[in-house]
N, C-alpha and C positions, 0 to 999 in steps of 0.2 A: 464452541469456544467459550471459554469461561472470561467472567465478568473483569477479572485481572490479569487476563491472559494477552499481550501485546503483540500485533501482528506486525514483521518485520516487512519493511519498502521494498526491501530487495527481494521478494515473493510476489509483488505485487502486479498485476498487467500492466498498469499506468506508470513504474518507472522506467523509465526508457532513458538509451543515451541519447543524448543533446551533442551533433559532432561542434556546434557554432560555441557552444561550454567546456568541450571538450570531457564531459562528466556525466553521469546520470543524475538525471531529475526527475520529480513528476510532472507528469502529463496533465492532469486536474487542474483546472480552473478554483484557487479556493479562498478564501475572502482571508482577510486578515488577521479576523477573530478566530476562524476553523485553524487557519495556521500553527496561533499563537497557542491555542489550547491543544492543539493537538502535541506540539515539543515542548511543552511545559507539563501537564497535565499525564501522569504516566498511566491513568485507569481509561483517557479517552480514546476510543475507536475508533480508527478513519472510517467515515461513513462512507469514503469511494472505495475503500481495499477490493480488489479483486481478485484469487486466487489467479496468480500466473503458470500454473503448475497445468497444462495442456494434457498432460496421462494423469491426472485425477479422475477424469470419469474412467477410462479404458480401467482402471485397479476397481475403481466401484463396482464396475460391471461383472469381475474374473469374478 
């Protein structure tokens, strides 16, 4: 992944839906400076992003 290249939440393991919000959120515990830079900030990378994509390895492997 390139250095400008912005990975979307909705990919991510840790947004989950919240049924008590009625919405998805993240999951991650993240202080309020990681927050702030992170929806401000369009070059920063969440350091939690997870690939949620569960058949990326099975396609690595074919």
């Amino acid at each position: 992944m390139s250095r400008n290249e912005r990975v979307s939440c909705e990919s991510c393991t840790y947004y989950i839906y919240d049924e008590d919000y009625e919405s998805y959120v993240c999951d991650k515990n993240m202080d309020e400076d990681e927050y702030i830079r992170l929806m401000t900030d369009r070059y920063f990378q969440c350091p939690f992003y997870r690939n949620g994509d569960e058949y990326a390895v099975v396609r690595k492997q074919m």
